[in-house]
C-alpha positions as CSV (number, residue, x, y, z in Angstrom):
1,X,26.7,42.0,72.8
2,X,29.8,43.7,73.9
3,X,30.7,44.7,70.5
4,X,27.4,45.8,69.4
5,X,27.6,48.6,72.9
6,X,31.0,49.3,72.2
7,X,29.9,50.4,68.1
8,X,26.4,52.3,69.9
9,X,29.4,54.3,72.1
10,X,31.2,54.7,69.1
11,X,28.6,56.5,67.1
12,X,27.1,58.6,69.8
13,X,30.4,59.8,70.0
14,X,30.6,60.9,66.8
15,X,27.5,62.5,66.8
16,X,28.0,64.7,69.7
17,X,31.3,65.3,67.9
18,X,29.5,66.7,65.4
19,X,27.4,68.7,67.5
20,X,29.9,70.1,68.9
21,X,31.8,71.1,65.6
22,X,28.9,72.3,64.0
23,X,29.3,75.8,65.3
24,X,27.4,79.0,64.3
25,X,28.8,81.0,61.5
26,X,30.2,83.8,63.3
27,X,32.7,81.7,65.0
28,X,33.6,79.2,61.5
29,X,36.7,80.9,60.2
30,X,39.5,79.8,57.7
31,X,43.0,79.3,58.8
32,X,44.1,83.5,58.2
33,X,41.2,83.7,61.1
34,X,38.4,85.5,58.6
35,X,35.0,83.6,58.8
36,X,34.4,81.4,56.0
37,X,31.3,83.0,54.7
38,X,33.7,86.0,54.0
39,X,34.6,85.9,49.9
40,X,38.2,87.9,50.3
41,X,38.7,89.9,46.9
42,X,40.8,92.7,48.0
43,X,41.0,95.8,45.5
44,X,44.6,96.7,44.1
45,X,46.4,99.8,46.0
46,X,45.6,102.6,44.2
47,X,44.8,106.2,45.1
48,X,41.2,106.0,44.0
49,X,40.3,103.2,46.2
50,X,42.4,101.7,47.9
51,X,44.9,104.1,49.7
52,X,47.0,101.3,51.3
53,X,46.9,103.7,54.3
54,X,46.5,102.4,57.7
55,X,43.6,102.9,60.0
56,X,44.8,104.6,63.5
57,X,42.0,102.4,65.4
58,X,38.7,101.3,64.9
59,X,35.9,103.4,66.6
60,X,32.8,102.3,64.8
61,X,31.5,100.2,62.0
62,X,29.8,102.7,59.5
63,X,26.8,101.0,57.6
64,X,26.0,102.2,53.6
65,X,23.7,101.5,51.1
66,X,25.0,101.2,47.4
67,X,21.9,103.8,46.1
68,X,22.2,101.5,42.9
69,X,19.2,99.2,43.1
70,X,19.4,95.5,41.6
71,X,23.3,96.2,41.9
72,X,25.2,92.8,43.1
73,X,28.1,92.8,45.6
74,X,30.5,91.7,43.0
75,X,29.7,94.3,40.8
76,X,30.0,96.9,43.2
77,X,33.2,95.2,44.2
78,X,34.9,95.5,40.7
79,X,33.5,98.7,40.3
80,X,35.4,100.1,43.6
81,X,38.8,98.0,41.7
82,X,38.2,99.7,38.3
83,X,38.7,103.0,39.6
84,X,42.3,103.1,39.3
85,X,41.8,103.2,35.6
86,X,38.7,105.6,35.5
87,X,39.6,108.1,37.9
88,X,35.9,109.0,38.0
89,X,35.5,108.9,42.2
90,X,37.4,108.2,45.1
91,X,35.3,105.6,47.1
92,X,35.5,101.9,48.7
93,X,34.4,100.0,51.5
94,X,35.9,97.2,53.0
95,X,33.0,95.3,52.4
96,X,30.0,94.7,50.1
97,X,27.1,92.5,51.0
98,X,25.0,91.4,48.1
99,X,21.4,91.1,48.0
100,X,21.3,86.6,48.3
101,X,23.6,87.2,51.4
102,X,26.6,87.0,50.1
103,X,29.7,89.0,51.7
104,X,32.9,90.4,49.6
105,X,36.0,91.8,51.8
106,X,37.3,94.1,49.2
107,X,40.3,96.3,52.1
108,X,41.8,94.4,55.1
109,X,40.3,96.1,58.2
110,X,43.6,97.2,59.4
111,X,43.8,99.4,56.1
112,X,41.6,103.1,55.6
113,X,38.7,102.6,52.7
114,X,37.2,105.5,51.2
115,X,33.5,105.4,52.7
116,X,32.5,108.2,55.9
117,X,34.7,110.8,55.3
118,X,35.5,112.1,57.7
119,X,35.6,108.8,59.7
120,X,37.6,107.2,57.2
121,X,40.5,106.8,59.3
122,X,38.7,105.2,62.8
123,X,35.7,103.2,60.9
124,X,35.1,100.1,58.8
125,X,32.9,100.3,56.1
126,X,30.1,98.2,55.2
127,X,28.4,98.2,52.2
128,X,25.1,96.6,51.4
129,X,23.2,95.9,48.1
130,X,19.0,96.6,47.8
131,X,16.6,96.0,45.7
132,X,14.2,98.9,45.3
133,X,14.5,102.6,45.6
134,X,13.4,102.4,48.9
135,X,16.8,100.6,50.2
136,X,15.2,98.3,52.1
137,X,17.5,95.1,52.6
138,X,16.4,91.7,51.7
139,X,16.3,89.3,54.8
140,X,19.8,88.1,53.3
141,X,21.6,91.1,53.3
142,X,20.1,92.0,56.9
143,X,20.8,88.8,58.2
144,X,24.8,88.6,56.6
145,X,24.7,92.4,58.1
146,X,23.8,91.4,61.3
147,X,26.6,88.7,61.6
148,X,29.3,90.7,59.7
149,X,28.6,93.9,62.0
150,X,28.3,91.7,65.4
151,X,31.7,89.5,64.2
152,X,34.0,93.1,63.8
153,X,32.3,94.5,67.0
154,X,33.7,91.4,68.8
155,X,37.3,92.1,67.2
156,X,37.2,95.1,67.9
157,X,35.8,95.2,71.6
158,X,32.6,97.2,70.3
159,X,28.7,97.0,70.5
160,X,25.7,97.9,68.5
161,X,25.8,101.3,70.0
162,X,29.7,101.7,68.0
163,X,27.6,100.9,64.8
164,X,26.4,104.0,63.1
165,X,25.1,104.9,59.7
166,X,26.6,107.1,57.3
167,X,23.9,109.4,57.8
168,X,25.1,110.0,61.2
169,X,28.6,110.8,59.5
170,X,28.1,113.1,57.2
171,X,24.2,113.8,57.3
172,X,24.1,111.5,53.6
173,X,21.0,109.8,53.8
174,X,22.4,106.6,53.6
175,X,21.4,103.8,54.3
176,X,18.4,105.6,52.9
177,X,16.0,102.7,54.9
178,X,17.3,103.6,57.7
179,X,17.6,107.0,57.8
180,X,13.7,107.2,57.2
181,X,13.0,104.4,59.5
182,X,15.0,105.0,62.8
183,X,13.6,103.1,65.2
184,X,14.4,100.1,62.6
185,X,18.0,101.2,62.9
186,X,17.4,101.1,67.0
187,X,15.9,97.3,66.5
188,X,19.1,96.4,64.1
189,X,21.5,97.4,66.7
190,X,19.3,95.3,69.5
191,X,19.9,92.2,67.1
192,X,23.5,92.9,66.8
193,X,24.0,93.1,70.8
194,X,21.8,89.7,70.9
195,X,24.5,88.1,68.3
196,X,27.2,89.4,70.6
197,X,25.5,87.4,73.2
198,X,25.0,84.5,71.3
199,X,28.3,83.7,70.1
């Protein structure tokens, strides 16, 4: 009887171990401290897209749209890399999100991307795939958008009202969703704020 109490402890241990382990995304990170759901292909330095300059601080995490519909992350990703040998545009971002979710770190945060000029040197850059002309993000992308944005605001000691759209940069309309549907942008920064919270 003793042992069979002592295996019952045992167990429950474990599973509240488990519980306890099993955290929310936002706080899983590898051993460099990035969050595991980050895929870290970092472009070569180059002058066409990645300047290997450093950023002078981070005011505000600038959200894009890739205006290339069906486009994956990892396209968009080597297309930023392949620059250096087509000199045909000088642009990056530090990130890409793809339409299934999936996130690509393409700059380190502490380095300048080529994204919101003339923010590029006090922003991070976020980029995010779409499906349609529209823009509109897939729940995916929002939902990988949502966590990205609310992990670098926590880094950085910002909130949802530091995240802006390029649009509010450079009067672009991009992310073209967004800039037709502001009070969507409003309900995006609310669910970044709640993230905050509940990490």
């Amino acid at each position: 009887m003793a042992v069979l109490i002592i295996v019952v402890i045992v167990i429950a241990g474990v599973g509240i171990h488990h519980r306890a382990a099993k955290t929310d995304d936002a706080a899983q990170s590898t051993s460099s401290g990035i969050p595991d759901y980050i895929d870290v292909q970092l472009l070569d330095v180059n002058e066409y897209s990645r300047p290997g300059l450093a950023l002078k601080q981070v005011n505000a995490i600038v959200v894009h749209y890739t205006a290339n519909p069906g486009s994956t992350a990892q396209q968009n990703r080597d297309y930023f890399n392949n620059l250096q040998t087509s000199h045909t545009a000088k642009v990056s971002s530090h990130f890409v999100i793809g339409i299934d979710g999936e996130v690509i770190q393409c700059i380190p945060t502490k380095e300048m991307a080529y994204a919101s000029h003339p923010r590029n040197s006090d922003t991070i850059a976020i980029e995010c795939c779409h499906k349609g002309e529209d823009g509109a993000f897939t729940k995916e992308t929002y939902d990988s958008l949502v966590k990205l944005t609310a992990y670098l605001c926590d880094k950085y000691g910002l909130t949802g009202e530091d995240v802006i759209r390029h649009y509010d940069v450079s009067g672009k309309k991009c992310p073209l969703y967004y800039v037709d549907h502001p009070e969507e942008w409003e309900d995006f920064k609310k669910d970044v704020d709640q993230y905050l919270k509940d990490m």
